[in-house]
N, C-alpha and C positions, 0 to 999 in steps of 0.2 A: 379382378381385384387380387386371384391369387398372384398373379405377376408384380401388382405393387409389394407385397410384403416377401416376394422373392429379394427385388431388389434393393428393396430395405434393411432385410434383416445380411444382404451380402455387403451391402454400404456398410454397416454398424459391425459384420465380424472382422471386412478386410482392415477397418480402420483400428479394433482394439485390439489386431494380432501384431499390426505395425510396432515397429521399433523404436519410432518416433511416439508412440502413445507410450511406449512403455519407459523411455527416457525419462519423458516430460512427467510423468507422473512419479516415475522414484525421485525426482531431484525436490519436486514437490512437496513430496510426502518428506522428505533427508532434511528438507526445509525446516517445516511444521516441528518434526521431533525435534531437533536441534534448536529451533526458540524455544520450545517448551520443556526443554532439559538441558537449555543453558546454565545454571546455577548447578547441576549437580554435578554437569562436566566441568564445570569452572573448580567446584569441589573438590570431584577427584584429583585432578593437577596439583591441587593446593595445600600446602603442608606445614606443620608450625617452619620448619628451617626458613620456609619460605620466604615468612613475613620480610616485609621492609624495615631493614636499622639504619634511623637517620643519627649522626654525632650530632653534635649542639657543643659549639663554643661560645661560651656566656660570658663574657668580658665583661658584663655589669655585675656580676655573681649576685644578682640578685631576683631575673627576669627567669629563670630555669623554672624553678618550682611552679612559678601562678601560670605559665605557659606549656607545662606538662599536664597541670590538673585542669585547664581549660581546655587540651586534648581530650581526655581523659572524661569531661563534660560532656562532650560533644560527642560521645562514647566512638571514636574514629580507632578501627582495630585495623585498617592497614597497614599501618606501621607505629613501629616502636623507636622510643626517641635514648638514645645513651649519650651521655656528658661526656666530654673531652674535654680535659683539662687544656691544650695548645693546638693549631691547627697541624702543626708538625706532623707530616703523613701522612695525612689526612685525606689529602688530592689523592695520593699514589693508591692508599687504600680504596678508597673509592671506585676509582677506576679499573681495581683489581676483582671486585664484587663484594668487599666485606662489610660495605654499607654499600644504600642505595644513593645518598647523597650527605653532605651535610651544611648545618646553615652557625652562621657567625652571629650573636645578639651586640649592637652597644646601643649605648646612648647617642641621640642627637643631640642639638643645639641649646632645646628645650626639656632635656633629661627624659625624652619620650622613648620608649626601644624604638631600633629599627636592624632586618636583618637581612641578609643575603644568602639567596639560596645556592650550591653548585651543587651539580649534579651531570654524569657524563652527555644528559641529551636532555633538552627542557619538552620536550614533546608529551611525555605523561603530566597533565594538569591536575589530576585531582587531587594529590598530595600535596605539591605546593599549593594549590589554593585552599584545603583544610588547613594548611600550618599557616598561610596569609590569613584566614580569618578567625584561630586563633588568637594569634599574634596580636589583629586589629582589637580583638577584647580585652587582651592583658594592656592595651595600649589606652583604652576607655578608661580603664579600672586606675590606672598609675594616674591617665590626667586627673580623672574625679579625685582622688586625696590629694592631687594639689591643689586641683579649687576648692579643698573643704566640700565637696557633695558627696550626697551619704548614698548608699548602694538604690535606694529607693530612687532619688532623684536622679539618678544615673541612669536607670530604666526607662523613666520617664523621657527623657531626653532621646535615646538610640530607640523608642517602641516604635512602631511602625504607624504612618498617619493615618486616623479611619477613612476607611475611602468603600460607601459600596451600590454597587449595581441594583437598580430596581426598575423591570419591564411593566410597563400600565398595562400591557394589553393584556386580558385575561387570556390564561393558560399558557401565556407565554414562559419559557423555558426560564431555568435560573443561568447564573455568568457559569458555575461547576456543569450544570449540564449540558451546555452549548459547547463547555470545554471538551467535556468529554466525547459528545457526538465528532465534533470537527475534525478528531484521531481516528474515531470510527470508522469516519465517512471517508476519509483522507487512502484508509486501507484497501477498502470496499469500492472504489470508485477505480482502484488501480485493477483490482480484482474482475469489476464489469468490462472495464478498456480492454485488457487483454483475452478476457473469454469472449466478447462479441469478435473484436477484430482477429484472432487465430482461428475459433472454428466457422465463424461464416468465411473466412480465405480459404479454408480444408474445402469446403463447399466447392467455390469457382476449381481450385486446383481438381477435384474429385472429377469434373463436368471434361475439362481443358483437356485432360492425362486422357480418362477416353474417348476424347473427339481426336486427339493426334494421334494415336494408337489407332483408329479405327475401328476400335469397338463399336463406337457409336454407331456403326453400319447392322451391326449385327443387332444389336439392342432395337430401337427403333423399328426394326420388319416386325420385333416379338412384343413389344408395350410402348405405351403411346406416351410421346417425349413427355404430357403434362404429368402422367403417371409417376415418368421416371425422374422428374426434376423433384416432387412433393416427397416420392418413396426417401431419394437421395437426403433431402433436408432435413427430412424426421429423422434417417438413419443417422446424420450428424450430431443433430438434438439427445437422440439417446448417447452419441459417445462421449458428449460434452456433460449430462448426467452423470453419465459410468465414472469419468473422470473425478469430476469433481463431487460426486457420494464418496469416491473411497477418498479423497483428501479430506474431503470436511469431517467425513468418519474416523479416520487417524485423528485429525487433527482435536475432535471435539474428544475421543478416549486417553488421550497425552495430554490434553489440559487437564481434564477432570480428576487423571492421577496426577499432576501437578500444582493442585490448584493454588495449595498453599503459599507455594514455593512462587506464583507466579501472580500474588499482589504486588508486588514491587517491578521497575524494571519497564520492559518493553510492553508489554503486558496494560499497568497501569500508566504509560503515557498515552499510547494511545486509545484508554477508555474499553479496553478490551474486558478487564476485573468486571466493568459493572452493564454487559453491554445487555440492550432491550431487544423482546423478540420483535417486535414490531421490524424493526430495523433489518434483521437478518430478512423477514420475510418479506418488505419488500426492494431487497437487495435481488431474491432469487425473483422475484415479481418482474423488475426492471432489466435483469439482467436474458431471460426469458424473450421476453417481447424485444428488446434490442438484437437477439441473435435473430430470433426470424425476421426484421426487417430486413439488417443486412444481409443475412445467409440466402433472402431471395433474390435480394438487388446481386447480388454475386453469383448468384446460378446463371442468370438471364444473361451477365456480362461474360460468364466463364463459358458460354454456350455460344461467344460470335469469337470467340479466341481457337484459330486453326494451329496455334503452335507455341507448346507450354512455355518459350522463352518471350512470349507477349503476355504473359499473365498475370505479370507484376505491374507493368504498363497502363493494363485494361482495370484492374483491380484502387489502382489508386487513386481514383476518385473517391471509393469506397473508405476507404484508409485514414485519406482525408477529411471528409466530414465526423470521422470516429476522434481522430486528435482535436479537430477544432472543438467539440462540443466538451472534451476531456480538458483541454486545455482553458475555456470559457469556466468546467467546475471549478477549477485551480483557483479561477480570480474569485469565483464567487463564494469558494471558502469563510474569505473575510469577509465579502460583502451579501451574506445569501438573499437581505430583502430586497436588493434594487430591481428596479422593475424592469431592467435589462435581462437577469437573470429571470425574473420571473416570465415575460412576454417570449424569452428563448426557449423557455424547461417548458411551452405548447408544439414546438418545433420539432416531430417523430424522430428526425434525426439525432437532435441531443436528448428527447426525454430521458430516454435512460440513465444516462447519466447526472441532468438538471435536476427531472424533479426530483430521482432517489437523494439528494444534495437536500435539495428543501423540505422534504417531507421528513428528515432524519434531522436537521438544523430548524427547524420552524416551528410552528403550530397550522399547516395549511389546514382548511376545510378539505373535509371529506368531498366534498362535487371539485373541488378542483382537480384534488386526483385521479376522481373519478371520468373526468372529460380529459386528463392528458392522456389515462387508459382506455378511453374511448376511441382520440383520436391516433392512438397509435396502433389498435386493434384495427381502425377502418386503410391506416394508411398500407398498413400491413396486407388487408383482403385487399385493395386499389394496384400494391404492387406487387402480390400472387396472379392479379388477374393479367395485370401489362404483362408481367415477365413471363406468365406461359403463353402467350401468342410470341413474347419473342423467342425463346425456349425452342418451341414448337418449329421456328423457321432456322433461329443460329444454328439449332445443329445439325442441318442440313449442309450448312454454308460450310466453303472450305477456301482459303488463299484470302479469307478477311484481312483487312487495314485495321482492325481497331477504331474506328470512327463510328461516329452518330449518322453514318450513312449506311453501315455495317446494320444497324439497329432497324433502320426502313428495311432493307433489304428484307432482314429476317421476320417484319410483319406483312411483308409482301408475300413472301415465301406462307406462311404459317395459314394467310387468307387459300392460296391454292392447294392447301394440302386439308 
């Protein structure tokens, strides 16, 4: 046994002395801070000179005033709007930086405003779409005193139709919470795809690098491949922890000094402001059980590969069933009850990613979850147990094809030894 935690605890130091752990982890963590002090680095940049000065040529000399104070409503501090008497210059200024753009008012056909915006690039939209709906209210307000309707009736007419969402089934979620899960999950699902599929691949690469080196000679006289394959997995498991404790820990100390600042924005679209622990916990629940499935199925395959430029090769089946079950979430985003999705999210291979999806969008019963954790607990001993008799015989093997002939050998191999 002291041989297993030999190799274990050498798995987990050479992996978090690596360059590559320490990349992947600052760019991470440079991530995390930077959404979560987006607004105060947007801040510092920003300065009254700054603001945006749009001109406004009002050739109805009438439309200015009720379309600055319906900016002004709308409380929009982007930009500041200044009159211009003719458009005389106006271009050249522009283009030279001393406004951001500027737009012309007249009347139509039917004395309604209408205006045209230039500006040197249309590609920033929010501006002109705040001054287009603007505009579209000062254009309500002008029609209603032509047909005699009073501000009341005017509301009446532009209010929004009542239209709303009600689930029969009890406990079923409200349309706001389902919203907010769906960003959640949407995050989180990107989040399990990439921690199963990277560190169960560090796995097979971990197995492949000392089978073509030749370590694997050396190893094996001193501890017994089943030992060394379990020691290696756990040692992975810890640096997938390491990793991602110090990012969640950054990341959860930079919200919480943030917090305020981060009701609005990226934050609350995807449902992050008001997010349930339930949901974290079994994000780390799924995401757990997904790596030790794969991370086995990837030792046993990285243990019949004699040469790490086959390992991408041997690996990609693996790779494979991780995007298809990821990609299956995607659809089932919109649709999480079908029973497609459902009858899929019992399948080991996509649990992870299925049911954490339905159990974050749904109201499952507790035994459901309980039987997908079940069956992916048993799938998981089923392919601990195949993969160390082939373990046991791949690393032996040396001048493999890659083949499912490759895999007999090495239960042939593993019975003689």
């Amino acid at each position: 046994m002291n041989k297993f935690w030999i190799v274990f605890w050498q798995t987990y130091s050479s992996k978090v002395k690596a360059k590559s752990f320490m990349i992947v982890t600052l760019v991470a963590v440079g991530a995390i801070l930077l959404m979560t002090n987006i607004n105060q680095i947007m801040d510092s940049f920003a300065s009254d000179s700054d603001q945006n000065k749009i001109a406004v040529v009002d050739r109805t000399n009438e439309v200015f005033d009720l379309f600055n104070t319906q900016l002004l409503a709308m409380e929009e501090e982007d930009f500041t709007l200044v009159r211009a008497e003719s458009e005389e210059g106006l271009k050249e200024q522009t283009l030279a930086g001393d406004y951001s753009a500027y737009i012309t008012i007249s009347y139509d056909e039917n004395q309604l405003p209408q205006a045209t915006y230039y500006a040197p690039t249309i590609v920033e939209g929010s501006i002109s779409g705040a001054i287009e709906g603007a505009l579209q209210q000062v254009k309500g307000q002008i029609a209603a005193s032509q047909l005699n309707l009073t501000q009341e009736e005017l509301m009446t007419l532009s209010s929004a139709v009542g239209f709303e969402k009600v689930a029969l089934e009890e406990n079923a979620k409200s349309e706001e919470e389902l919203s907010s899960a769906r960003g959640i999950v949407y995050v989180l699902l990107f989040v399990i795809y990439f921690a199963v599929i990277m560190y169960s691949a560090m796995i097979g690469s971990e197995v492949a690098i000392e089978k073509s080196s030749r370590v694997m000679e050396i190893l094996i006289s001193s501890i017994s491949p089943v030992q060394q394959m379990f020691a290696k997995i756990l040692g992975v498991a810890l640096v997938s922890l390491t990793q991602l404790g110090i990012i969640i820990g950054v990341g959860y100390y930079s919200i919480k000094q943030n917090l305020q600042s981060l009701d609005s924005g990226f934050f609350e679209f995807f449902g992050f402001s008001n997010i349930q622990t339930s949901i974290i916990v079994y994000a780390i629940v799924f995401t757990l059980l997904g790596y030790f499935l794969y991370a086995t199925l990837s030792a046993f395959l990285g243990s019949i590969v004699s040469r790490i430029e086959d390992l991408n090769q041997t690996l990609m089946p693996v790779q494979l069933l991780v995007m298809v079950g990821f990609f299956i979430a995607m659809y089932g985003l919109g649709n999480p009850d079908t029973v497609f999705i459902t009858v899929t999210s019992y399948i080991p291979f996509f649990t992870p990613v299925l049911m954490f999806m339905r159990v974050s969008m749904l109201e499952v019963p507790v035994w459901e979850v309980a039987l997908s954790i079940g069956i992916m607990l048993a799938a998981i001993l089923l392919l601990a147990w195949f993969g160390a008799k082939v373990y046991r015989g791949g690393v032996l093997m040396y001048g493999a094809k890659n083949s499912i002939k490759e895999i007999k050998k090495a239960l042939q191999l593993s019975k003689n030894n």
